[in-house]
C-alpha positions as YAML, in Angstrom:
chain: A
units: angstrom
residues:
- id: 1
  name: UNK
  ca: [-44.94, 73.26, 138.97]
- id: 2
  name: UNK
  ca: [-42.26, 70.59, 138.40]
- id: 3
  name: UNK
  ca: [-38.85, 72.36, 136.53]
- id: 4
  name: UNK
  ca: [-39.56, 69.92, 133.43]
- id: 5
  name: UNK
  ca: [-43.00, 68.16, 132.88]
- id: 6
  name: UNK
  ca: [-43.43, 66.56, 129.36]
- id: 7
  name: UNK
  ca: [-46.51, 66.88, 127.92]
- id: 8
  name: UNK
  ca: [-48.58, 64.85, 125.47]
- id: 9
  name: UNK
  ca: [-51.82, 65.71, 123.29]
- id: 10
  name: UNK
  ca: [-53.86, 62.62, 122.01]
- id: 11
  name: UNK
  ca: [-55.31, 63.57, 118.62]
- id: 12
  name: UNK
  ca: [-57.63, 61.47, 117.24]
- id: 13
  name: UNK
  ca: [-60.45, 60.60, 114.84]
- id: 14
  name: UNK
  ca: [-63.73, 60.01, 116.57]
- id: 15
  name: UNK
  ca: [-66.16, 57.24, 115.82]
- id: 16
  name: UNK
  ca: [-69.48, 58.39, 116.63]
- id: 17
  name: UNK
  ca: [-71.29, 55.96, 118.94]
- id: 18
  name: UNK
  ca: [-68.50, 53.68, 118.71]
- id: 19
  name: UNK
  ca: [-67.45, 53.97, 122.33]
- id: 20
  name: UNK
  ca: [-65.29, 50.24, 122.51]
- id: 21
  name: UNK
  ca: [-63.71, 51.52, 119.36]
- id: 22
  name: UNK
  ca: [-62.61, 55.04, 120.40]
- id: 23
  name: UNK
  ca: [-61.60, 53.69, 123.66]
- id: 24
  name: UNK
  ca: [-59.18, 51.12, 122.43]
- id: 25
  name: UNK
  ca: [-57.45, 53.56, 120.13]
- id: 26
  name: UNK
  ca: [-57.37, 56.03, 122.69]
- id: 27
  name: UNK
  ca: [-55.52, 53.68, 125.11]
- id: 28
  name: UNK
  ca: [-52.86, 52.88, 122.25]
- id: 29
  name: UNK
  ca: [-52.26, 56.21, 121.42]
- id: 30
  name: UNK
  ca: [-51.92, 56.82, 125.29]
- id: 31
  name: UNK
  ca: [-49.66, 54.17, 125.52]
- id: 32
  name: UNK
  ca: [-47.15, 55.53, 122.84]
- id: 33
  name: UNK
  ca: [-47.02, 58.53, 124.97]
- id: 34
  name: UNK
  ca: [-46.06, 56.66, 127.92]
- id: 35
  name: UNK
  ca: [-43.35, 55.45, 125.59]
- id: 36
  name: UNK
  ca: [-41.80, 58.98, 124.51]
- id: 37
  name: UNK
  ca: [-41.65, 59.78, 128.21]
- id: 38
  name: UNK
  ca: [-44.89, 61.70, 128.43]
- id: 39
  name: UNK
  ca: [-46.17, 62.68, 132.36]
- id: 40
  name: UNK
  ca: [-49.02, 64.21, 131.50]
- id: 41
  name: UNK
  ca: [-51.43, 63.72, 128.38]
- id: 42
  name: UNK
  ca: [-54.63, 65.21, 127.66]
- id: 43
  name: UNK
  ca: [-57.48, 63.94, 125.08]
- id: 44
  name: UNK
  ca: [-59.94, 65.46, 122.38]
- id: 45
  name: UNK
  ca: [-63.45, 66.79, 123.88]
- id: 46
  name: UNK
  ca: [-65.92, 64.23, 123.93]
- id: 47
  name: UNK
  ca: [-63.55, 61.47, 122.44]
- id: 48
  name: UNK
  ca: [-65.65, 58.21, 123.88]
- id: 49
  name: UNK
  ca: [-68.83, 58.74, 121.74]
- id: 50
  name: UNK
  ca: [-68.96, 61.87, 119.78]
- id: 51
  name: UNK
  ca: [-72.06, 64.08, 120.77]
- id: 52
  name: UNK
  ca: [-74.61, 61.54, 120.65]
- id: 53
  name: UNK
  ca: [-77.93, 63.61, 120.61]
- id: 54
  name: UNK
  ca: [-80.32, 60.53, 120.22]
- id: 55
  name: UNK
  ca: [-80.34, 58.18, 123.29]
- id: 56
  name: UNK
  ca: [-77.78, 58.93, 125.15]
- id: 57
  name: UNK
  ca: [-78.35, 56.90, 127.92]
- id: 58
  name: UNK
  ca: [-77.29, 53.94, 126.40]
- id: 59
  name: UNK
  ca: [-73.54, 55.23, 126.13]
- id: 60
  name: UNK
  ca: [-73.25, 56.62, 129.36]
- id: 61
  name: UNK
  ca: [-72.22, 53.49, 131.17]
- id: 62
  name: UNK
  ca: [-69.22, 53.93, 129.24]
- id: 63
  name: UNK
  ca: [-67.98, 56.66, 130.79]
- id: 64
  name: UNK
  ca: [-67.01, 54.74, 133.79]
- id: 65
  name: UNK
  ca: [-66.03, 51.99, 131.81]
- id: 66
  name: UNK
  ca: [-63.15, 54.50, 130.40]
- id: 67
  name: UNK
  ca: [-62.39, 55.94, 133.62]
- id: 68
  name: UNK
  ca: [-61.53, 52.57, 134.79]
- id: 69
  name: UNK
  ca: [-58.72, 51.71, 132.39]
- id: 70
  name: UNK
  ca: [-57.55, 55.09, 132.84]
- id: 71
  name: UNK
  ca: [-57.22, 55.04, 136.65]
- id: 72
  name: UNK
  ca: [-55.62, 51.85, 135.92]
- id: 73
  name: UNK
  ca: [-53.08, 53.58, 133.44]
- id: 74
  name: UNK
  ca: [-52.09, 55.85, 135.54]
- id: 75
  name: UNK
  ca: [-51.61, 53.95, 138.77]
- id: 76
  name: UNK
  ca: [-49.29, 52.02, 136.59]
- id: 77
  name: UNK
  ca: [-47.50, 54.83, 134.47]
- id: 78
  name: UNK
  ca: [-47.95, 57.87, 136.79]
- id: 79
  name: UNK
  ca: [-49.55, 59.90, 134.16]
- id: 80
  name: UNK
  ca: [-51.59, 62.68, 134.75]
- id: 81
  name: UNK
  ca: [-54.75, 62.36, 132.27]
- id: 82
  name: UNK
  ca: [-57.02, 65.23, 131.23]
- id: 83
  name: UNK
  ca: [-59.55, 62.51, 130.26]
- id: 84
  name: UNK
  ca: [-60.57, 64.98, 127.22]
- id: 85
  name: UNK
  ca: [-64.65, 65.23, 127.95]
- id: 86
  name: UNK
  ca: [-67.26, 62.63, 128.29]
- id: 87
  name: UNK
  ca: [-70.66, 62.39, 129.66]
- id: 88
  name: UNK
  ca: [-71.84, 62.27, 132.67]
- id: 89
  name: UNK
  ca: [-74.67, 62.18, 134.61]
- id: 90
  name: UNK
  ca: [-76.03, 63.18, 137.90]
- id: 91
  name: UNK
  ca: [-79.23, 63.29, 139.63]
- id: 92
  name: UNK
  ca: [-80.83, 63.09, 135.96]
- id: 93
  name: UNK
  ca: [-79.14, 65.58, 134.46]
- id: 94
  name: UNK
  ca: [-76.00, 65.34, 132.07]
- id: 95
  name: UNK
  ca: [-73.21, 67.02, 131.77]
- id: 96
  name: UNK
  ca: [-69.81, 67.27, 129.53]
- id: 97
  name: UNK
  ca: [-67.53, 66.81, 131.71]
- id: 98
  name: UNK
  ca: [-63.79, 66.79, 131.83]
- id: 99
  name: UNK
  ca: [-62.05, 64.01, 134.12]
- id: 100
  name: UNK
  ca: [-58.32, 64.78, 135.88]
- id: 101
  name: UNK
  ca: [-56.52, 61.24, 136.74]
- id: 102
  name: UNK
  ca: [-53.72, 60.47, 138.89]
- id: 103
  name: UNK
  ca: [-52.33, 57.72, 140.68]
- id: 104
  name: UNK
  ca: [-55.08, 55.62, 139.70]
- id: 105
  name: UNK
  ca: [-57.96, 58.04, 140.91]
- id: 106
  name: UNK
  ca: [-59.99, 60.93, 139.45]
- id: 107
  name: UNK
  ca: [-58.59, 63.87, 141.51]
- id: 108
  name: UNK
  ca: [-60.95, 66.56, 140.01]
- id: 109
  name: UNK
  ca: [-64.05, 67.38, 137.13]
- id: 110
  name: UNK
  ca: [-64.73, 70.26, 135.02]
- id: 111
  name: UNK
  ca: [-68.33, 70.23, 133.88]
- id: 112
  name: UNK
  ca: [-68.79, 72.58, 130.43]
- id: 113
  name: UNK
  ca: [-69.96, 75.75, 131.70]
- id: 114
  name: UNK
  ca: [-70.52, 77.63, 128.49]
- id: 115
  name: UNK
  ca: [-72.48, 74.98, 126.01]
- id: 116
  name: UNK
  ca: [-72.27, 75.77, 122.03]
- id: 117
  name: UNK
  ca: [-76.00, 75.36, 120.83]
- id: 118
  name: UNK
  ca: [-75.10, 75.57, 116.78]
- id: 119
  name: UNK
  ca: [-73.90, 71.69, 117.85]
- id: 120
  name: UNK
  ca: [-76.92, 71.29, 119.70]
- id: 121
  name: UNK
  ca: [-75.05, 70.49, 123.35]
- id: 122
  name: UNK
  ca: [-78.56, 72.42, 125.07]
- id: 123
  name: UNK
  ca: [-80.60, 69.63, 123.91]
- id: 124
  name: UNK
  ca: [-78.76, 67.02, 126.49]
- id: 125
  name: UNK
  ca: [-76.48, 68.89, 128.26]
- id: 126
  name: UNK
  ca: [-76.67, 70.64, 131.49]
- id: 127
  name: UNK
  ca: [-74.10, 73.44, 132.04]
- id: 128
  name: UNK
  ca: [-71.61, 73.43, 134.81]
- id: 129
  name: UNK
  ca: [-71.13, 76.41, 137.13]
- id: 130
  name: UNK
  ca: [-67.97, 76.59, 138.51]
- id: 131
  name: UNK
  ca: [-63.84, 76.62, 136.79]
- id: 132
  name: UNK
  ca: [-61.29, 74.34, 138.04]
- id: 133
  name: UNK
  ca: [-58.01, 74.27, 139.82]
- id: 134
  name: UNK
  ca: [-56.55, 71.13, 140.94]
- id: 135
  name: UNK
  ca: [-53.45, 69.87, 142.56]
- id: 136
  name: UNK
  ca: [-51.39, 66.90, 140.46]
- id: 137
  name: UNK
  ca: [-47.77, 66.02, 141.56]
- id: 138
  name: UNK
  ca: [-46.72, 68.08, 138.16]
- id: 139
  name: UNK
  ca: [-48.36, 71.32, 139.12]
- id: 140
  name: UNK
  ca: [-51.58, 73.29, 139.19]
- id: 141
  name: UNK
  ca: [-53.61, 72.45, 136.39]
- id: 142
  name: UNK
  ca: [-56.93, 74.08, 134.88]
- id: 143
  name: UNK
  ca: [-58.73, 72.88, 132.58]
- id: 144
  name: UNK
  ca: [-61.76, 74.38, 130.01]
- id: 145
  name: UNK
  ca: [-63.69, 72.82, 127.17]
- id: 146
  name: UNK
  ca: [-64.09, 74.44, 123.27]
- id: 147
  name: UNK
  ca: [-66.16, 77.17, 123.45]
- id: 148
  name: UNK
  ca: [-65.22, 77.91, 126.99]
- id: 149
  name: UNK
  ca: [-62.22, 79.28, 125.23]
- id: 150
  name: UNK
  ca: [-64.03, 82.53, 123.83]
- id: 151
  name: UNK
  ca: [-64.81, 83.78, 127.43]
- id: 152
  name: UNK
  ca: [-61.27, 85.37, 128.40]
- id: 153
  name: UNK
  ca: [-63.07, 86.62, 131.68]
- id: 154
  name: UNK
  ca: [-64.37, 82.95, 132.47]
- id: 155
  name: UNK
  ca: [-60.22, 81.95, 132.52]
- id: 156
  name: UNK
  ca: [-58.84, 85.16, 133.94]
- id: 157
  name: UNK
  ca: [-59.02, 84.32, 137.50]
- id: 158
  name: UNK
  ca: [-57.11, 80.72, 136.94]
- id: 159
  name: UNK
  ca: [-53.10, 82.16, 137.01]
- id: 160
  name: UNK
  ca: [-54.64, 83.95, 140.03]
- id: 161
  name: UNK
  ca: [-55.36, 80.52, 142.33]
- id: 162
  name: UNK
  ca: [-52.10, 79.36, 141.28]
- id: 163
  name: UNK
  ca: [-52.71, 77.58, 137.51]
- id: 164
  name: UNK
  ca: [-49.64, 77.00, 135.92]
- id: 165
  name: UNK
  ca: [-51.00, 74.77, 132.97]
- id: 166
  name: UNK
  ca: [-54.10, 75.02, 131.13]
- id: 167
  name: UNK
  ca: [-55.50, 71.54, 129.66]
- id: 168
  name: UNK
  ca: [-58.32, 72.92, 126.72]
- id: 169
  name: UNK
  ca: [-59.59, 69.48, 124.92]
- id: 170
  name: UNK
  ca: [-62.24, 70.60, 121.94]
- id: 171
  name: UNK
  ca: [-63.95, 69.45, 118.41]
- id: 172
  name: UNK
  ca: [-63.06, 72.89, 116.78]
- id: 173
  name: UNK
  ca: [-64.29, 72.73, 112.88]
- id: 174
  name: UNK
  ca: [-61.90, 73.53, 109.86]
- id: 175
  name: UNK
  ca: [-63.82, 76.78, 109.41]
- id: 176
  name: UNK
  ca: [-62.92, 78.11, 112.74]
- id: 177
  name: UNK
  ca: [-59.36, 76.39, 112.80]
- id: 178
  name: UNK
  ca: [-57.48, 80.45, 112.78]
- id: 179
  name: UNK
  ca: [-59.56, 81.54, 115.56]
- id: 180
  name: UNK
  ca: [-58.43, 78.69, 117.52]
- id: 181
  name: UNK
  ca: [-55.22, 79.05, 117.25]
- id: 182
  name: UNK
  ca: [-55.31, 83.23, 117.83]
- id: 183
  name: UNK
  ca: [-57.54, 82.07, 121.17]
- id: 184
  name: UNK
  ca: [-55.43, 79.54, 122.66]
- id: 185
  name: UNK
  ca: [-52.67, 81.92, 122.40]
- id: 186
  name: UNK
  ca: [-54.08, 85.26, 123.54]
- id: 187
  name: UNK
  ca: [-55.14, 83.07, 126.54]
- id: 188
  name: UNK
  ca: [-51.46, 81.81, 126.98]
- id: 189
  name: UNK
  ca: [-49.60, 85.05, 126.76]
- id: 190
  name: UNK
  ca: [-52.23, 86.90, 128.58]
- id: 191
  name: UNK
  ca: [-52.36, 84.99, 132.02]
- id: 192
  name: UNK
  ca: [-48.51, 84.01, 131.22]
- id: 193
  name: UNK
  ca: [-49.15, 80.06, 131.19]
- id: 194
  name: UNK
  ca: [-48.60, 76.82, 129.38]
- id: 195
  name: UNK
  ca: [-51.52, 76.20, 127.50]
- id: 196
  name: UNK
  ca: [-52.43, 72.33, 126.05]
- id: 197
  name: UNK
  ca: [-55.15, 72.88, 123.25]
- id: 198
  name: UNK
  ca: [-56.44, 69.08, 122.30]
- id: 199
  name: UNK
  ca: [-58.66, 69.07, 119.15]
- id: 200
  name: UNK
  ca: [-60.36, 66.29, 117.42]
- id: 201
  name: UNK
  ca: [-59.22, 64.87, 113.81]
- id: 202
  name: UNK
  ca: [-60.95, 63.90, 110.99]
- id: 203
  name: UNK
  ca: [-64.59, 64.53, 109.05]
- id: 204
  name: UNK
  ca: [-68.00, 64.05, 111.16]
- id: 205
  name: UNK
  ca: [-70.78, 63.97, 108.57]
- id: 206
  name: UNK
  ca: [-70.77, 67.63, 107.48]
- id: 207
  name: UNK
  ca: [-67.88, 68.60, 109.65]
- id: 208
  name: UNK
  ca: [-64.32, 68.68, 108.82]
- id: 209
  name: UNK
  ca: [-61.93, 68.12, 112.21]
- id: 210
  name: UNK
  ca: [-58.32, 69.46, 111.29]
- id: 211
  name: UNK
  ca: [-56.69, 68.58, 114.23]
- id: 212
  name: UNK
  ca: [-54.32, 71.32, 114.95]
- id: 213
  name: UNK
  ca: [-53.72, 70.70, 118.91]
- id: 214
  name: UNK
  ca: [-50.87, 72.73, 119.93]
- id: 215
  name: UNK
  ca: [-48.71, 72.92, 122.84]
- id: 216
  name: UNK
  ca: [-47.95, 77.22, 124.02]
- id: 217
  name: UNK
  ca: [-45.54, 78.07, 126.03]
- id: 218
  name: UNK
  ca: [-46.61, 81.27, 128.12]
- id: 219
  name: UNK
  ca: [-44.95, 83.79, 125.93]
- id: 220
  name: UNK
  ca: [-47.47, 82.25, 123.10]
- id: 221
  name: UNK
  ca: [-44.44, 79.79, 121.19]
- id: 222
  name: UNK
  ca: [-45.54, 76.83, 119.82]
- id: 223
  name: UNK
  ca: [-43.62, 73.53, 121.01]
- id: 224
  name: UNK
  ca: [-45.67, 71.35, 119.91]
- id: 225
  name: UNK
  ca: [-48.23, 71.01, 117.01]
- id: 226
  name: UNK
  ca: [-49.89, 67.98, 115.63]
- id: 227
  name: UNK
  ca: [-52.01, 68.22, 111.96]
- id: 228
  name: UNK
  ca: [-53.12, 63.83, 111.78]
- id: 229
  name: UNK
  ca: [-54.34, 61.45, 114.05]
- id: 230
  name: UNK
  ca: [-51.28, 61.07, 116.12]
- id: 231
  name: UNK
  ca: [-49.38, 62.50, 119.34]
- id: 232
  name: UNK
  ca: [-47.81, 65.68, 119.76]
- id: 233
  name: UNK
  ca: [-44.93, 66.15, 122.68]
- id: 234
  name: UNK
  ca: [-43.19, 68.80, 124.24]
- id: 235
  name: UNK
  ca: [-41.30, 69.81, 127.51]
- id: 236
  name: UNK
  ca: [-42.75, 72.43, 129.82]
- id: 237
  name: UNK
  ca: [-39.70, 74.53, 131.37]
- id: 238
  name: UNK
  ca: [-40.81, 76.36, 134.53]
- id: 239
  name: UNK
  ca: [-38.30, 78.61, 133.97]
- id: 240
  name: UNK
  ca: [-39.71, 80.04, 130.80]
- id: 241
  name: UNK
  ca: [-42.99, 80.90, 132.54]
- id: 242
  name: UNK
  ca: [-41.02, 82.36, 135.61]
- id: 243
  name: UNK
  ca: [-38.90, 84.62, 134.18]
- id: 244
  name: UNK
  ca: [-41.81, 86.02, 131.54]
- id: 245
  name: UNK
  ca: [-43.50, 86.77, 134.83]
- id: 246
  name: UNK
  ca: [-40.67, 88.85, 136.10]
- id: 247
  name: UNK
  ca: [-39.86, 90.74, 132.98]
- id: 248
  name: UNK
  ca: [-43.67, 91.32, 132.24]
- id: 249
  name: UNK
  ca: [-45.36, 91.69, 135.84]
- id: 250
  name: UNK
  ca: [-48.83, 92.05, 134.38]
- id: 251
  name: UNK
  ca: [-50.16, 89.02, 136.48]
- id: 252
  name: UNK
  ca: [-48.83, 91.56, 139.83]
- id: 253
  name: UNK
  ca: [-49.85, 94.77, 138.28]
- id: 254
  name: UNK
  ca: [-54.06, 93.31, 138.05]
- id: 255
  name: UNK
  ca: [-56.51, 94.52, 139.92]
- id: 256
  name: UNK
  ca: [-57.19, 90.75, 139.91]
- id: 257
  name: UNK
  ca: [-54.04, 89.94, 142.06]
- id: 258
  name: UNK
  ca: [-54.57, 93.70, 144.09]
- id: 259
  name: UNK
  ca: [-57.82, 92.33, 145.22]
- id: 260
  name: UNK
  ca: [-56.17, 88.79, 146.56]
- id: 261
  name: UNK
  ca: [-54.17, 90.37, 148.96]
...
């Protein structure tokens, strides 16, 4: 990991099925991070189209339609971009799936392994099988989606192959909002990383979105925490993380890291 890497998280409200509208706001919002000296940014779960449950095929040309201006952005800007989630599909089957872009290319996907069914993702969505770890010029990052965040186990083996930053976009309801924020931290502190918690903002028919993305530092601090549609920013010290590792071995003293050797 880079000593400093400045970090942005892209709330915003979500226009279901609105993908031209979601995009363009996304892209302004993205742009004001370039602006406050942002390197790496990471957007809302499913922030092109909402979950669309009826006909989805007829948004999922946008997905590459957003990738495009977002390779673009960063081949200009150098940004990393956790591309939040958005469908995809493959060999008939679609997935939620989380895009990493840098220097104007998608360097690595997360499909959602663990799928919440009380918002109906198992009627059109496939599950993904596998966690990622991938390589940016700022550091190791890995990245999860929403509900992924209540398996500790699924995440435990990420410090292990070297993540130094975990990217979590989501659409975590008011009603859930402490749990979120209790996760996202026992997650931090336990495998002694940053951790970059995107939520959605704003009401969804019955739903109420309350934003809430926060920015942890390993130890569990906040940095950063954003409650409208807006950005929130904060610097990542490498330091911080390094020496909570040495005063706290716990990531050494695993059976995890024991069975690495």
């Amino acid at each position: 990991m880079k000593e400093r890497v400045t970090a942005a998280l892209i709330q915003m409200e979500i226009r279901k099925g609105e993908p031209g509208l979601n995009l363009a706001k996304a892209l302004t919002l993205l742009e004001t991070a370039i602006n406050e000296g942002a390197q790496l940014a990471v957007l809302p779960e499913m922030w092109l189209t909402d979950f669309v449950l009826k006909d989805p095929q007829l948004h999922l040309p946008w997905t590459a339609k957003a990738l495009a201006h977002l390779q673009g952005m960063t081949k200009e800007s150098d940004m990393v971009i956790v591309a939040g989630s958005m469908m995809e599909e493959e060999e008939g089957r679609i997935y939620n799936t989380s895009y990493v872009i840098a220097e104007g290319e998608t360097v690595g996907k997360y499909r959602k392994v663990y799928l919440f069914e009380p918002m109906g993702e198992l009627r059109i969505f496939s599950p993904g099988n596998k966690t990622l770890v991938v390589d940016t010029t700022l550091g190791k990052l890995g990245v999860v989606i929403c509900y992924d965040l209540r398996f500790p186990e699924f995440i435990r083996p990420l410090p292990f192959q070297g993540v130094e930053i975990l990217c979590v976009p989501a659409q975590w309801p008011v009603q859930r909002i402490a749990h979120w924020e209790i996760l996202l931290k026992a997650r931090a502190v336990e495998n002694q990383f940053f951790v970059l918690g995107c939520n959605r903002w704003g009401q969804a028919g019955s739903y109420n979105f309350p934003g809430h993305s926060i920015i942890l530092d390993p130890l569990g601090g906040v940095l950063a925490s954003v409650h409208k549609e807006d950005i929130a920013v904060a610097t990542l010290e490498k330091s911080v993380m390094e020496e909570y590792r040495s005063q706290i071995p716990s990531l050494r003293d695993s059976h995890l890291a024991r069975s690495t050797l």
